[in-house]
GUTORKE-743213 format. One record per residue: residue in one letter; x, y, z of N, C-alpha, C, CB in turn. Coordinates in pm, whole numbers. Glycine has a CB too. Example, Ala and Ser with C-alpha at 12.3 -4.5 7.8 and 13.67 -1.06 7.14 Angstrom:
! residues 2
("A",(1319,-569,780),(1230,-450,780),(1320,-330,780),(1131,-447,905))
("S",(1285,-225,708),(1367,-106,714),(1290,3,787),(1408,-60,572))
This chain:
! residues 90
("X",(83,-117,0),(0,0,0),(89,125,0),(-95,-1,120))
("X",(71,216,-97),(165,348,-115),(30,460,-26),(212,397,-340))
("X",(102,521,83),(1,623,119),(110,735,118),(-91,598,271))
("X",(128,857,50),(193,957,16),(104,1094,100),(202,954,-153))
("X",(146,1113,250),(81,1188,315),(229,1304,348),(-8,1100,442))
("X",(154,1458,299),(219,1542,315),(272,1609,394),(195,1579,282))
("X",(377,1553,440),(450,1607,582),(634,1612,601),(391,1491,708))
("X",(671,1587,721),(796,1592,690),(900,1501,649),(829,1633,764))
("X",(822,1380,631),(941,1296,554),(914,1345,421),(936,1117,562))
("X",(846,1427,327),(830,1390,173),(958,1525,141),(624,1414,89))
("X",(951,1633,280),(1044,1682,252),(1198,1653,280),(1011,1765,279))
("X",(1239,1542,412),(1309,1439,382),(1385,1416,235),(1224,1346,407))
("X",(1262,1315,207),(1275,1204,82),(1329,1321,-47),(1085,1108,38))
("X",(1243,1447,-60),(1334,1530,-164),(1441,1603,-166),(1285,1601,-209))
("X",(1483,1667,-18),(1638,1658,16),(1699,1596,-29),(1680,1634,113))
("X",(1742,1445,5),(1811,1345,7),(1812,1330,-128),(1769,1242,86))
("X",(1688,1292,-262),(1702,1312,-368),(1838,1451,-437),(1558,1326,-386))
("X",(1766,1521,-415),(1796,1626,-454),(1962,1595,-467),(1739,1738,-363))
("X",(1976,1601,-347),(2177,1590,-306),(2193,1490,-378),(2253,1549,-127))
("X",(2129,1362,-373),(2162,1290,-460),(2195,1302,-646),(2078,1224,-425))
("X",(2115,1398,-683),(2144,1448,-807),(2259,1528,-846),(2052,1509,-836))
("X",(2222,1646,-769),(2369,1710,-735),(2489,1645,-677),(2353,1809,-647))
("X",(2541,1546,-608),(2644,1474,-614),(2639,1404,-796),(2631,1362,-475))
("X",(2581,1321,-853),(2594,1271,-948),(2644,1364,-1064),(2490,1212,-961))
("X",(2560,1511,-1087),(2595,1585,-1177),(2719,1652,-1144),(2499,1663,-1207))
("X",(2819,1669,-1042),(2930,1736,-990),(3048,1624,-1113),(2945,1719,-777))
("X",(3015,1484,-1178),(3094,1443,-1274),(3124,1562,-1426),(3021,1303,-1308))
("X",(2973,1569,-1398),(2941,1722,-1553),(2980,1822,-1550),(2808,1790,-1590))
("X",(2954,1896,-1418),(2996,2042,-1370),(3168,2025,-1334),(2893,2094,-1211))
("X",(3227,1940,-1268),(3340,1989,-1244),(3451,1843,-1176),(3304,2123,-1139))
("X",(3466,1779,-1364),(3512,1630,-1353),(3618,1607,-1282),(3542,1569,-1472))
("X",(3709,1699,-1273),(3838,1676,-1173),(3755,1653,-979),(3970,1869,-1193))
("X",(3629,1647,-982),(3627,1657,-795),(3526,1514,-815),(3527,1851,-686))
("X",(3500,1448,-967),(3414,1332,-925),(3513,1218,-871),(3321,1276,-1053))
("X",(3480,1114,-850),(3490,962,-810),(3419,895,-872),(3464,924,-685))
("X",(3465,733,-862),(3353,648,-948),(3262,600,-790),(3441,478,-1069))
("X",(3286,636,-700),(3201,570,-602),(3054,675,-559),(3308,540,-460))
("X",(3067,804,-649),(2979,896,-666),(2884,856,-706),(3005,980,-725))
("X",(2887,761,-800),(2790,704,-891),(2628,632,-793),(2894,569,-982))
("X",(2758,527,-743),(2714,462,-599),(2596,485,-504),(2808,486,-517))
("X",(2712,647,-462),(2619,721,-350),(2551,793,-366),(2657,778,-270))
("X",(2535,848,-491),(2412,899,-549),(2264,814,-594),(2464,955,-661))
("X",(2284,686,-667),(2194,613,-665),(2137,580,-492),(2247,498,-751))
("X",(2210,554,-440),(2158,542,-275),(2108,598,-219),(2213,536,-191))
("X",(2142,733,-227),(2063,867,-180),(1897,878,-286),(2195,1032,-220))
("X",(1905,831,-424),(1813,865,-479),(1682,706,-385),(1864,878,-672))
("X",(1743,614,-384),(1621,497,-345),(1602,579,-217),(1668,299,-321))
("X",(1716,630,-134),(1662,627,11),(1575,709,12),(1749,655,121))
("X",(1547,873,-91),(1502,935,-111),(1345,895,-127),(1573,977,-181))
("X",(1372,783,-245),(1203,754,-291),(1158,652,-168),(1178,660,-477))
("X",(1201,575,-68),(1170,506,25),(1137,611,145),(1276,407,44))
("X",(1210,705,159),(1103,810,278),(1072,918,230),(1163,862,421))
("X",(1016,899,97),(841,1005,-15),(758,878,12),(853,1053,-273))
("X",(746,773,-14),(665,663,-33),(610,577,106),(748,575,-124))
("X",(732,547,186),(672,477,332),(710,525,482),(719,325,335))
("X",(745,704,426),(792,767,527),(657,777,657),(851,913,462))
("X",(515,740,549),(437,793,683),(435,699,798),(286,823,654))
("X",(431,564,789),(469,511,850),(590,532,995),(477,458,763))
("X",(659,651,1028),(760,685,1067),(711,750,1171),(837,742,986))
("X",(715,679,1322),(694,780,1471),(839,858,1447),(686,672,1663))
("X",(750,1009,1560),(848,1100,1575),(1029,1061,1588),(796,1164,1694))
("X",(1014,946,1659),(1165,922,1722),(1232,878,1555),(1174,762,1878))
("X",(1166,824,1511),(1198,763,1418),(1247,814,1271),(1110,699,1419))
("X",(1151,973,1318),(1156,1057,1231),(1267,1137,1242),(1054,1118,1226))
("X",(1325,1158,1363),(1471,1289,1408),(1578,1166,1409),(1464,1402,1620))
("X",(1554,1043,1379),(1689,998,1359),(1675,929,1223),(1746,900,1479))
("X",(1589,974,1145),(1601,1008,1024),(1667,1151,932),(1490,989,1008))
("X",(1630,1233,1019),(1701,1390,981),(1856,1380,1028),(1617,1539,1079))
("X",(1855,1330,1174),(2030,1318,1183),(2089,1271,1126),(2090,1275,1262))
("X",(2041,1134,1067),(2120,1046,956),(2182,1145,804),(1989,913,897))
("X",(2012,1194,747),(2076,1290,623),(2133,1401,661),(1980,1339,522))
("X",(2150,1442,801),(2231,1522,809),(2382,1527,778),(2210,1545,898))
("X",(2429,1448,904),(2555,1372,880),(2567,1311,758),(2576,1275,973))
("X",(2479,1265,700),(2545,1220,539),(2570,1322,455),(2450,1130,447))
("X",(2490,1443,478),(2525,1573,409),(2619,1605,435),(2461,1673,420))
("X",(2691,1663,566),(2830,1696,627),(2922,1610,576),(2839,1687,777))
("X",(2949,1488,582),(3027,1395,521),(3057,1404,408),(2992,1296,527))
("X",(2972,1409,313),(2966,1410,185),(3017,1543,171),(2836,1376,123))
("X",(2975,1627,144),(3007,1812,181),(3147,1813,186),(2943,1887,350))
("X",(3190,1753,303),(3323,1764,365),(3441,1689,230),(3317,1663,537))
("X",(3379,1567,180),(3475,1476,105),(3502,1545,13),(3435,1347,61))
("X",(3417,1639,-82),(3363,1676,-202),(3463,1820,-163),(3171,1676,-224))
("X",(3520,1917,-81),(3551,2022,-51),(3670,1966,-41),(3488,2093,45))
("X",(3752,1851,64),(3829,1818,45),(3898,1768,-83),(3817,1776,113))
("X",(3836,1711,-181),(3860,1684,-316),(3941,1764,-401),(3753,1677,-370))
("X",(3899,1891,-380),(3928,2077,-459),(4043,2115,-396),(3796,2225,-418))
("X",(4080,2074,-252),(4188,2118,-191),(4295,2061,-231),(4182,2111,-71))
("X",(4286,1914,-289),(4398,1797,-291),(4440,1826,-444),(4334,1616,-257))
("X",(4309,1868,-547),(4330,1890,-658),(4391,2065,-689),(4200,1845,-717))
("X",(4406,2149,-621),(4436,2291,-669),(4535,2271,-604),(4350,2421,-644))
């Protein structure tokens, strides 16, 4: 059963998309800072994305803030690798 109820995982689920795109297109925009494991973590970010738009409602509160900490820290991480990349390369 898909129940797509408008709240804060759908904005979640399009974050996480989102970054996920933008990591993938950073091969197009600016090939010296990709990796091939970009590929990877972009497809990952895109399912995890469509898995909390689709069965995020399902998700108590607790369940829900250690869902935001998670894409947080995966944002920082990622952020961080991707900045470090530019430093090693200039």
């Amino acid at each position: 059963m898909i129940n797509i109820v408008f709240s804060a995982n759908i904005f979640l689920g399009i974050y996480c998309s989102i970054f996920g795109i933008i990591v993938y297109f950073i091969r197009y925009v600016k090939p010296e800072l990709s990796r091939d494991e970009d590929i990877i973590f972009s497809t990952i970010c895109l399912f995890y994305g469509a898995i909390l738009i689709f069965h995020g409602w399902r998700l108590d509160p607790i369940l829900l803030f250690s869902q935001v900490l998670i894409i947080i820290i995966m944002t920082a991480a990622k952020w961080e690798n991707i900045r470090l990349r530019g430093f090693i390369n200039s």
